[in-house]
N, C-alpha and C positions, 0 to 999 in steps of 0.2 A: 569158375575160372576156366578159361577158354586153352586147347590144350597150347596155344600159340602163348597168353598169358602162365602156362604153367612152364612153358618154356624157359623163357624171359628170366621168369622166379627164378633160375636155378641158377643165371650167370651171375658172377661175382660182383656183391653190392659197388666196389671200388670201380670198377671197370664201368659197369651202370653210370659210374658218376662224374666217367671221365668226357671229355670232348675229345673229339675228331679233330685231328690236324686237318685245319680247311685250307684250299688254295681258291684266292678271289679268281673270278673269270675274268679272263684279258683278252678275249675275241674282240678287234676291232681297238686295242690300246696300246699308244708304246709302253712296253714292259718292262718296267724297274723297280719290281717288287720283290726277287727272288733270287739276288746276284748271281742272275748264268751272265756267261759270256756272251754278247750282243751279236757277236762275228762269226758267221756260218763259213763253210769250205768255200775254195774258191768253184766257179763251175764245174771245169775240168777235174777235178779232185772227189767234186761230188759224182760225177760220170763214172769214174776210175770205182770207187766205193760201193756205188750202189751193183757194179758189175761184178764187183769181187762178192758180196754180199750174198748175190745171186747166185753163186755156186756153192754155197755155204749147204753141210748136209743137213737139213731142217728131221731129214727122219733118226739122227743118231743123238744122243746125247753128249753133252760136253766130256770132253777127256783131255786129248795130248794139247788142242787148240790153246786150252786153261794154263797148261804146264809150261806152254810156251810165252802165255800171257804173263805169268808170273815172273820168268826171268827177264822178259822185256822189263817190266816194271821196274823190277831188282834193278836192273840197267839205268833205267831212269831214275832211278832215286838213289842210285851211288849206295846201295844198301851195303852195310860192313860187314864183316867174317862174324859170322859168331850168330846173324843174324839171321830169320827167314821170313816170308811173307805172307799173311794171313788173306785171303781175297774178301771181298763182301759186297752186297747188292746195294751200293752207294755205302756210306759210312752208320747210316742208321743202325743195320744191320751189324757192323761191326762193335757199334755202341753195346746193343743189346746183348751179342755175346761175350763179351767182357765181362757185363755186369751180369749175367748170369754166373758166369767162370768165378767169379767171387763173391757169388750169394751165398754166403756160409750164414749162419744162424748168426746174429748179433752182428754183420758186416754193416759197414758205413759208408755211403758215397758222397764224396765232396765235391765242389767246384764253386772258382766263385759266383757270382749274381750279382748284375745280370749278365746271364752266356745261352749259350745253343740249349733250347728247351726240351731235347730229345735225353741227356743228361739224367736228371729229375723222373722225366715220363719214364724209361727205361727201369730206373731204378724202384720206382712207386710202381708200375704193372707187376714187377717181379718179388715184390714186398721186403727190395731192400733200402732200408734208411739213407734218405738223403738229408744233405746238410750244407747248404748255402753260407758261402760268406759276400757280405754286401762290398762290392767297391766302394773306393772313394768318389765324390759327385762328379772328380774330372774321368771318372771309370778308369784308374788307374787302383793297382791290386792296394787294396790296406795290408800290408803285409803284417803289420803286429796283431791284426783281428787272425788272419790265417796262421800264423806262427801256433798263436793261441787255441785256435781251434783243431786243428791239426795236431799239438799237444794233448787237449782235455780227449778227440774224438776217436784219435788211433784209427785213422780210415783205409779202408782197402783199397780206395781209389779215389786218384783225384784227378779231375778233370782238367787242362787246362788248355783255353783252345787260343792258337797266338796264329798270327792274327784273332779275335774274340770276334764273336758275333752277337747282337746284332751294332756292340761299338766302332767295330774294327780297330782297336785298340792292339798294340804290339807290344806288349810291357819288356821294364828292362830290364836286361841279363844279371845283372845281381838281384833284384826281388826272385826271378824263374830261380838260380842256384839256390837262393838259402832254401825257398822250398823242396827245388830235388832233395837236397840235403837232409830237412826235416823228415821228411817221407820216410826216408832210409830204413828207420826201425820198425815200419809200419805196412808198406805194399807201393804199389804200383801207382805210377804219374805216367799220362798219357797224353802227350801233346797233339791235339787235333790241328793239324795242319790243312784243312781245308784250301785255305788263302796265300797258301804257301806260293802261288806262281803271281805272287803280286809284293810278297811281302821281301823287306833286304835282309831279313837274315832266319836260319831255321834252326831247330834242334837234333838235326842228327849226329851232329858230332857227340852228343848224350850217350849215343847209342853203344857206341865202343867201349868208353869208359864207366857206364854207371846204369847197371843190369836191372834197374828198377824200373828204367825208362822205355818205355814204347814209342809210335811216333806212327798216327794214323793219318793219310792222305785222301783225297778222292779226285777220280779227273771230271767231276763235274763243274769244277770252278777252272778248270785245265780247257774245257771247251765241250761234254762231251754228258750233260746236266741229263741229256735224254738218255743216256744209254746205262746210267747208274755203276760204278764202277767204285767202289774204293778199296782202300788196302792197309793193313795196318805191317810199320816193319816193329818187329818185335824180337828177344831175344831167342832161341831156338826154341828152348824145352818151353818156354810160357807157348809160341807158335804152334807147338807138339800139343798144347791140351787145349788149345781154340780148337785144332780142326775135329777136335772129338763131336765138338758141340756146331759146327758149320755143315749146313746139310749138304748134301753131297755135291747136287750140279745146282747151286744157287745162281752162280752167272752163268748167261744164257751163252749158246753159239754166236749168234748174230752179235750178242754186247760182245761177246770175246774177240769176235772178228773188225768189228768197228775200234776198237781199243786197241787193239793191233795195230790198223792202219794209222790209227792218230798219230801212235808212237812212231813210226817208221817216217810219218810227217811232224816230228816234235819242232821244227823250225817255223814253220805255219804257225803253229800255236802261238810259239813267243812273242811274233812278230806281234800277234794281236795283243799278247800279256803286257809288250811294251806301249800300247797304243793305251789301255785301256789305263795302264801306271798315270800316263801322261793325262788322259781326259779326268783323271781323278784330281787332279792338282787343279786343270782347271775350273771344274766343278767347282773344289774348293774354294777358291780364289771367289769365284763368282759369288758362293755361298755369306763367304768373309763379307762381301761387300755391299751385302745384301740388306737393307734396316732392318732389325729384330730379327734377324737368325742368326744361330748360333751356332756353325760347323765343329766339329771335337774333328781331331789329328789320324789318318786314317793309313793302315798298309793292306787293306782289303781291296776289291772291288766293289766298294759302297762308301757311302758318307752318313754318318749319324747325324743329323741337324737339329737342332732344337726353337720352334716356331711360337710366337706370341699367343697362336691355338692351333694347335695343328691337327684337329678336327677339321675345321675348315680350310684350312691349307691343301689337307689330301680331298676335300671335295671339288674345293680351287682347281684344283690339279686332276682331277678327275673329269670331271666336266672340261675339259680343254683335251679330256681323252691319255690323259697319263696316269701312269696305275704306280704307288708308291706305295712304301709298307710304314704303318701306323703303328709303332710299336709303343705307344705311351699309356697303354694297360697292361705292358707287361713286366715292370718294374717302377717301384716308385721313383727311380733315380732315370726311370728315361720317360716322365712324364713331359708333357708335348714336343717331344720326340719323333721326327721320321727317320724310316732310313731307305737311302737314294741307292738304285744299285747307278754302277757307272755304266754310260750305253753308249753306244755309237757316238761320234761327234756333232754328226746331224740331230740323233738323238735327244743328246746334252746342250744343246743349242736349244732346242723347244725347248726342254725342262726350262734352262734358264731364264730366257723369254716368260715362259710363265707365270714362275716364280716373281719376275720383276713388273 
């Protein structure tokens, strides 16, 4: 054995066995694989940005920059008394410490399926029990399988991401209550808001009255996918024993200072948030009207669609130089399954074309 093979030997067989989150190469494709936001600053904004940037102290570490970034956030997200804000390097990170925070021996992590695969991964690297409950085929919650499950499994946490990905699915507010409700004797429900700048209604009015509740956001779906930013708002004392486990400068200067500027321009964003609501509908539309596709109901910035083979469809599409995500090996209920991020209108226009 070679000491490189004796190396190897020693890493954890699970880990060995897992796969790499891959991202397809999109050099040279329009890109609607990974629902960023299509719309860049405008020039002048970008000029303004990359100036202020440039004065950023690159030889200090993050400190007050952070502090400040934190109650911008607060700010932006209307966050209630009672509450404080966890930062993290996109929401991965924030996934990850969570389900560390409650890796207790015997711990349980829930969510339905299919959802965000970082859930699961998070919970399996860290050797805590996950436990899927399947949707219904129209990817709306089975709520009597979850009731159920949730009874037998007594979870420490359960995932629940509204808008959902990859269906973008926005389930309704009575299925979300009786689960808060359930949980109640049991731990923690964390609504991943990811899609929250597209979707019409959120969960933070939770936050006030029902201390189980968290409610983690990111501004990569906000416009800002490069700079990695998310936050979770959470109740004080659960926010008191995150940061135990949050390593000290995880967000950089430069993302602190770009995240900064975003906020200070949160009207820019919208503008685009409302453009992108709009090209989703039409998308849809287009989709509805399309022979043998099958669009599901969407408050994300994507569309789930379902193709006669959609093997061939994302090669269809690929070869015409459009990069879409295949997700129909990743649940049995989203077999020949794509999901369309929404892009520009010019964008949206080829896809369509395409497609027809």
């Amino acid at each position: 054995m070679s000491p490189l093979e004796r190396v190897l030997s020693r890493v954890r067989p699970d880990v060995r066995a897992l796969h790499p989150y891959t991202v397809q190469p999109s050099e040279g494709f329009i890109k609607l694989d990974v629902m960023e936001n299509p719309h860049r600053l405008p020039p002048a904004l970008q000029r303004e940005l990359g100036e202020r940037l440039g004065q950023v102290a690159l030889n200090r570490y993050p400190a007050e920059r952070t502090l400040l970034l934190k109650a911008a956030l607060a700010r932006h997200a209307a966050m209630p008394e009672g509450c404080d804000l966890v930062l993290g390097n996109g929401s991965d990170e924030l996934i990850s410490l969570l389900t560390q925070a409650l890796a207790r021996p015997g711990a349980t992590v829930m969510a339905p399926l299919p959802s965000f695969v970082m859930y699961a991964y998070s919970a399996n690297l860290l050797g805590v029990r996950f436990v899927g409950v399947d949707l219904r085929a129209d990817f709306q919650l089975d709520l009597p399988a979850m009731l159920a499950a949730i009874e037998r499994e007594r979870p420490s946490l359960l995932w629940l991401a509204c808008p959902n990905n990859p269906t973008a699915t926005l389930w309704p507010q009575d299925d979300l209550d009786a689960l808060v409700e359930a949980m109640a004797p049991h731990g923690l429900v964390v609504f991943d808001e990811a899609y929250a700048p597209f979707a019409s209604r959120d969960a933070r009015h939770r936050l006030a009255r029902q201390p189980h509740v968290a409610v983690m956001r990111t501004l990569s779906k906000f416009g800002l996918a490069g700079v990695r930013i998310g936050y979770l708002l959470a109740p004080a004392p659960l926010a008191a024993e995150l940061e135990k486990l949050r390593p000290p400068f995880n967000v950089s200067v430069l993302n602190t200072e770009a995240a900064l500027f975003a906020l200070e321009h949160e009207a820019v964003y919208e503008i685009q948030a409302l453009s992108i609501r709009a090209e989703r509908e039409r998308l849809f539309q287009a989709l509805k009207a399309l022979p043998g596709a099958t669009p599901f109901p969407s408050e994300a910035n994507m569309v789930l669609a379902r193709f006669p083979d959609a093997a061939a469809t994302f090669q269809h599409l690929k070869a015409r130089g459009i990069l879409v995500k295949n997700v129909s090996a990743m649940h049995r209920l989203l077999t020949n399954c794509l999901r369309l991020t929404v892009g520009t209108p010019l964008e949206n226009t080829q896809l369509i074309e395409a497609l027809s």
